[in-house]
C-alpha positions in Angstrom: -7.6 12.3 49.8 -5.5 15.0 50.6 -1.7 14.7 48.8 1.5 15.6 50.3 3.4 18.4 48.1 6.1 15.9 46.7 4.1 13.0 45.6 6.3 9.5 44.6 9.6 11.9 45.7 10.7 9.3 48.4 11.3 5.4 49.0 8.6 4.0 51.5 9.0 0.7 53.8 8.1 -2.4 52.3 4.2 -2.7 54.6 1.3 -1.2 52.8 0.1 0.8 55.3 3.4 2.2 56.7 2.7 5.5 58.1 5.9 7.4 58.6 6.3 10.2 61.6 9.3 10.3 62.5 11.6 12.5 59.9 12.4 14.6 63.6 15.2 11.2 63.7 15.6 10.4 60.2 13.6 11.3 56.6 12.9 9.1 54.2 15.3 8.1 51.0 14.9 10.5 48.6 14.0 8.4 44.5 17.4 9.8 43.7 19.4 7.9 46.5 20.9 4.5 44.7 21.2 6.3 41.9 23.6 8.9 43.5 25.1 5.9 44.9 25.9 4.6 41.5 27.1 7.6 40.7 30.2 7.4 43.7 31.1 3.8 42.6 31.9 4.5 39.3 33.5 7.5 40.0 35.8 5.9 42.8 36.3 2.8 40.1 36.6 4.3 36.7 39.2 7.9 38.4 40.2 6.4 41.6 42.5 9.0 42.9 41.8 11.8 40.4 38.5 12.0 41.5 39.6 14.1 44.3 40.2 16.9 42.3 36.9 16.4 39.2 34.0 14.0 38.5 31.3 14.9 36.9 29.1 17.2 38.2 26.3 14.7 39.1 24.4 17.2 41.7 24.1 19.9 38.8 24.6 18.4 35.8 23.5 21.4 33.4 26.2 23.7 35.3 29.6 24.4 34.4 31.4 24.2 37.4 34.0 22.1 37.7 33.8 19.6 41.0 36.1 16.8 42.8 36.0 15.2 46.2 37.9 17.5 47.2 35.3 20.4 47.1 32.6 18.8 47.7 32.1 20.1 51.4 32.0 24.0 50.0 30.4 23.0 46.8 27.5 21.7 48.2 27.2 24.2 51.1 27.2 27.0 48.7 24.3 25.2 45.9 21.9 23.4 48.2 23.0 24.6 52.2 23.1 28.1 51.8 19.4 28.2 49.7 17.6 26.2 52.5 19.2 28.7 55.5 19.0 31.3 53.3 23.0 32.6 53.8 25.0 34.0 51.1 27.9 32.3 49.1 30.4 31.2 50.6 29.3 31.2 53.9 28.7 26.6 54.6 30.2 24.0 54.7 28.9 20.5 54.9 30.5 18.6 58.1 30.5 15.2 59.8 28.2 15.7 62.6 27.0 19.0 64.5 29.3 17.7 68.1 32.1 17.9 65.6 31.7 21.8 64.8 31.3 22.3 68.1 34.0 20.9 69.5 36.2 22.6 66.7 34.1 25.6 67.9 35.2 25.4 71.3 38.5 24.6 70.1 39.3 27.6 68.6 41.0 30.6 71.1 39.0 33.2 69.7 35.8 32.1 71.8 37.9 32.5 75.3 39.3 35.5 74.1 36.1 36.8 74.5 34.8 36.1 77.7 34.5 33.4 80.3 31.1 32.2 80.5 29.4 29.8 77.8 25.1 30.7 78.3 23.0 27.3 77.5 19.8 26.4 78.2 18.5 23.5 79.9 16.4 22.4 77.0 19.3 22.5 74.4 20.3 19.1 73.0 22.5 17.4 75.6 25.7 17.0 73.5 26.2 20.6 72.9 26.4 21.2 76.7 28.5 17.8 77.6 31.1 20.0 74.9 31.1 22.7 77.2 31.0 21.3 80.1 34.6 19.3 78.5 36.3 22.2 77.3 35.4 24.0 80.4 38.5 21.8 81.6 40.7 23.2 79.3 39.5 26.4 78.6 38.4 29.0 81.6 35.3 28.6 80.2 32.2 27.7 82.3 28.7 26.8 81.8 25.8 28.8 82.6 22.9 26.4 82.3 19.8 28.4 82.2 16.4 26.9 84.0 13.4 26.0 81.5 10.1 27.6 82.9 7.5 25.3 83.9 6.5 23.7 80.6 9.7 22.9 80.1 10.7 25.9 77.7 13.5 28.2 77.1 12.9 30.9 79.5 13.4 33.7 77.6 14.1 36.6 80.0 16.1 34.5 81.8 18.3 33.7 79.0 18.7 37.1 77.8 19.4 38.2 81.3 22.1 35.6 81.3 24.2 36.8 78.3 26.6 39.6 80.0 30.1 41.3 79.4 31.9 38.0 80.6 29.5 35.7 78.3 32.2 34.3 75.3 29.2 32.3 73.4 25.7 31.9 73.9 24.6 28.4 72.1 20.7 27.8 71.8 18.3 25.2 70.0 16.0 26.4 67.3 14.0 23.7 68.2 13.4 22.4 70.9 13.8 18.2 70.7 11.1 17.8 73.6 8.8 20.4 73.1 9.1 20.8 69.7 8.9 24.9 70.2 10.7 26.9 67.9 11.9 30.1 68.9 10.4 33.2 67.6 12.7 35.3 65.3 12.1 38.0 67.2 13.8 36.7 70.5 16.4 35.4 68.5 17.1 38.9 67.0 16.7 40.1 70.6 19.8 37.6 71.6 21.9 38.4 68.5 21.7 41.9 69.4 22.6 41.4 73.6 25.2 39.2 72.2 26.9 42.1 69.6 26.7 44.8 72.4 29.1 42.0 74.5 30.9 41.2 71.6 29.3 37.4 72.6 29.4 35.0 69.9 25.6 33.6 69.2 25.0 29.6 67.6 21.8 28.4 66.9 21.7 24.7 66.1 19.2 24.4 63.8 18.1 20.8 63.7 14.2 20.3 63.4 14.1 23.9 61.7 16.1 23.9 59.5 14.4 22.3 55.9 11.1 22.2 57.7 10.6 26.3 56.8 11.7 29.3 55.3 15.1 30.5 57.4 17.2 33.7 57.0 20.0 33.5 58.7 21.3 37.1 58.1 18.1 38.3 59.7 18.4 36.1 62.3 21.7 37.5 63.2 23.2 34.9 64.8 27.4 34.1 64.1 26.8 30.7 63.5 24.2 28.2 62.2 24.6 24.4 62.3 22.2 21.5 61.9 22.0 18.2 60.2 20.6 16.9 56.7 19.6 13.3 59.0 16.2 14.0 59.6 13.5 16.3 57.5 16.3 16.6 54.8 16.7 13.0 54.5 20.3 13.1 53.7 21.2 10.1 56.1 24.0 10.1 58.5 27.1 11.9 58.4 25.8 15.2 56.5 25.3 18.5 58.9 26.6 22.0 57.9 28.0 24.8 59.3 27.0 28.5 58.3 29.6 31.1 59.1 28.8 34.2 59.4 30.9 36.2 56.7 33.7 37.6 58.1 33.5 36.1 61.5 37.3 34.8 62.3 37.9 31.5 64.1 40.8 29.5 64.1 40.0 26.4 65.3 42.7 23.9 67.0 40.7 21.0 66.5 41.3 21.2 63.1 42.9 18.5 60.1 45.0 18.8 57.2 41.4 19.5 55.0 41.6 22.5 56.8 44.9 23.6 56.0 46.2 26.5 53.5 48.7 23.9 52.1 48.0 20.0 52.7 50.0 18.7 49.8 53.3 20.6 51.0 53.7 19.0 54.1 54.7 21.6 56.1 56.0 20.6 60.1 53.9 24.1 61.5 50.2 24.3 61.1 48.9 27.2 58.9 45.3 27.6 59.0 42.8 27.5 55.9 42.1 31.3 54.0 38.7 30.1 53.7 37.8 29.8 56.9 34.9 27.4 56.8 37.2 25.0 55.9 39.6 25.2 59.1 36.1 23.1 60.2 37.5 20.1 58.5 39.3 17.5 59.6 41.0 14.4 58.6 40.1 12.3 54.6 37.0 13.6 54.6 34.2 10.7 54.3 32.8 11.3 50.6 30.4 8.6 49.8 27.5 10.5 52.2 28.3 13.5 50.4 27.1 11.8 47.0 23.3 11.6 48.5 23.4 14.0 51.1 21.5 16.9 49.3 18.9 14.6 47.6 16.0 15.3 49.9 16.7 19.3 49.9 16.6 19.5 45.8 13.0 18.1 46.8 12.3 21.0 49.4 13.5 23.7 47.6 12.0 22.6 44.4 8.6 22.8 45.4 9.8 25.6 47.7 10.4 26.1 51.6 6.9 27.7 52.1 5.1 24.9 50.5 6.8 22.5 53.2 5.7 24.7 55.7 2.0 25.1 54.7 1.8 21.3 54.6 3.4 20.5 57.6 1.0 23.3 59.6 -1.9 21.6 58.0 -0.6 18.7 59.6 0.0 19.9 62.8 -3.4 21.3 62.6 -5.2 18.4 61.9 -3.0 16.2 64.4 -3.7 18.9 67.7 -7.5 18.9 66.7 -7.5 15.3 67.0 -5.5 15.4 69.8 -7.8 18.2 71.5 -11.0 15.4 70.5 -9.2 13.1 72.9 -8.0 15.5 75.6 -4.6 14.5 75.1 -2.6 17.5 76.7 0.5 19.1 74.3 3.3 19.8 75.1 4.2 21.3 71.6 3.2 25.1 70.7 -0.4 25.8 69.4 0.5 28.7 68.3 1.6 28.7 64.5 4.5 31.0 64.9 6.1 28.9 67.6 5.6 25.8 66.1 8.1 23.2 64.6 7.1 20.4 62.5 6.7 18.2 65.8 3.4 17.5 67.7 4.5 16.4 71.4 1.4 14.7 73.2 2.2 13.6 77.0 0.3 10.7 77.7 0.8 7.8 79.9 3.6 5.0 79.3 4.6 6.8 76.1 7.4 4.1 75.5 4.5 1.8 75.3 2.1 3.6 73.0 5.1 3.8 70.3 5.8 0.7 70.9 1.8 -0.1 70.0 1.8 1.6 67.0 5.1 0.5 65.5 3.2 -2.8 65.7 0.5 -1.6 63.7 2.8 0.1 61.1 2.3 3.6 62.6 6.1 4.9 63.2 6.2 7.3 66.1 8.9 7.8 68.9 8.7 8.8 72.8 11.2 10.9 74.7 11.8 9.8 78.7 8.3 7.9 78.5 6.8 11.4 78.9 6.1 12.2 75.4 4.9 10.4 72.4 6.4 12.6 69.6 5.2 12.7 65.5 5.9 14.7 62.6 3.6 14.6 59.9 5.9 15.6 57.2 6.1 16.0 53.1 5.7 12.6 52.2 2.0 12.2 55.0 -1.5 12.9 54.1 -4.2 14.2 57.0 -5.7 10.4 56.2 -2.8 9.2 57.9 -2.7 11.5 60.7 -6.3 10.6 61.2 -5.4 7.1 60.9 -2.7 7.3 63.6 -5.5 9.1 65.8 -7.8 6.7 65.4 -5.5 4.0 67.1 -4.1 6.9 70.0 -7.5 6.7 70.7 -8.5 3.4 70.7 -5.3 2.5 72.9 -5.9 5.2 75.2 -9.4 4.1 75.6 -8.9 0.1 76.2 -5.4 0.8 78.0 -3.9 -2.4 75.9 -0.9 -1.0 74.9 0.2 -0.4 78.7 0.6 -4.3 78.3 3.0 -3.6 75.7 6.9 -4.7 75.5 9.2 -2.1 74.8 12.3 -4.3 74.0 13.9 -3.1 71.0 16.8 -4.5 69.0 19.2 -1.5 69.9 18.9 2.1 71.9 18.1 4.0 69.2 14.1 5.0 68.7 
């Protein structure tokens, strides 16, 4: 039996024979979870309001620096964000949610300062272009939505074509969410370069890459990197991060007194943060998230970032082989350099088919019924990507699970 590379590391469902695919939405709970848990309600009971400014430093206990709620946001960007993208100190911040930093993004004057024109693709997740497409009403900004090709990918010529002397930002996925193609390093080097000779800022969200594989941000070249610690990271909701690209200046005006130079002097006139990262923050931040939120990447960078991605390509491998056995057509790369940990196979009444195998304990999802998506991760063996195979084809082949309810307790899938 083949053995994932952080063996006992995570908290399974209570079935068996639970086969989990689907850390592209949300990763398992890290061992470490309710203890970290613990860890907040005894702090918040035994300091109460002094543990804004120090509690014991429970995510590096053999260190010596000093930590409080306060800090958290930059503590943990710089021990545990910046490693997994790999930036350089001082550079993240852990935030609320990725349409958050956007919005503050968009927010801030220094974007329409330099240009008119925000470049998007089609593909890109939908809440980073509903932001634009809102600020566009208060800011002469306007979207440029780029066309996929035909397989529903960024079009690449097109895009780079796109980014011009009037282009203020160009914002792009990593990943795509339904394809599952990463983009190569190369073309994103080629954007961050079109986007310095326009002095165009360049964001990358980084969900489904990031914690899945190596990343160098620096070589990447892009201004700014966000992403979430939800899904392959398993750091549950409310954890994403921002990287900032050092000395990029942004004042944002969606901003809260976190991310002012002097909170506790109650000034009447705004005066924005030194550290510029945390002009990002808003109100109280929330802090009990921030207590597990880095639990599942001390797993990934403890048995390292190239580990993780071996494994999951041997995953991948085994799952389009399988898929190839079946003639199920991908939609997700073959190729190994354009990859992501996501397998995409288009088959019929895809709703249906997830629904199928939820019943039998197989967790998979499906994107507009087009799509059923997986992602063999850490925690999966190739006997359970076989396994799931095994009842793709069966379904496929008897046409049961067309049969199949789809009603679920909520929207979420």
């Amino acid at each position: 039996m083949s053995t994932p590379p952080i063996p006992s590391a995570y908290r399974f469902p209570d079935e068996p024979d639970a086969v989990e695919f689907r850390s592209f939405t949300h990763g398992l709970q890290p061992e470490r979870v309710p203890h970290m848990m613990e860890q907040f309600t005894e702090d918040w009971r035994q300091r109460g309001v002094d543990a804004w400014n120090e509690v014991p430093n429970h995510w590096r206990p053999d260190a010596d620096e000093t930590v409080g709620w306060w800090t958290l946001p930059t503590y943990l960007g710089d021990e545990f964000v910046a490693p997994l993208l790999g930036a350089p100190p001082e550079t993240c911040i852990l935030q609320p949610s990725v349409h958050w930093t956007v919005q503050c993004l968009l927010s801030s004057p220094e974007v329409a300062a330099r240009g008119t024109d925000v470049v998007v693709p089609e593909t890109a997740f939908p809440s980073v272009l509903h932001s634009v497409q809102r600020w566009s009403d208060l800011h002469d900004l306007t979207p440029h939505v780029v066309a996929p090709t035909g397989d529903h990918r960024v079009d690449r010529s097109a895009l780079l074509d796109a980014i011009g002397p009037d282009t203020a930002l160009v914002a792009l996925s990593h990943v795509g969410f339904t394809t599952g193609a990463c983009l190569p390093d190369s073309f994103l080097q080629s954007v961050a370069e079109r986007a310095r000779r326009h002095d165009t800022l360049f964001l990358l969200d980084g969900y489904h890459a990031a914690a899945t594989r190596p990343i160098d941000v620096t070589q990447l070249g892009c201004d700014l990197y966000v992403g979430g610690l939800l899904k392959e990271a398993s750091g549950s909701a409310g954890n994403t991060f921002l990287y900032l690209r050092d000395g990029l200046e942004l004042a944002p005006r969606l901003t809260g007194w976190f991310g002012n130079a002097a909170p506790f002097e109650f000034r009447t006139e705004p005066s924005p943060h030194p550290d510029v990262r945390r002009r990002f923050l808003g109100g109280t931040t929330p802090v009990a998230p921030m207590y597990h939120a880095v639990e599942g990447v001390r797993l990934l960078l403890d048995v390292g970032l190239e580990a993780v991605r071996d494994h999951s390509l041997a995953l991948t491998d085994r799952a389009i082989e399988r898929a190839d056995a079946l003639d199920i057509p991908l939609r997700s790369p073959r190729a190994p350099t354009e990859r992501s940990a996501m397998v995409l196979l288009e088959v019929p009444e895809a709703e249906r088919l997830a629904a199928h195998l939820k019943q039998q304990h197989v967790y998979t999802d499906s994107r507009r019924n087009e799509v059923l998506r997986m992602a063999p991760f850490v925690w999966n063996t190739r006997e359970e990507v076989d396994h799931a195979f095994n009842l793709i084809g069966d379904a496929l082949d008897t046409g049961a699970y067309r049969s199949r309810s789809v009603d679920a307790a909520g929207p979420v899938t």
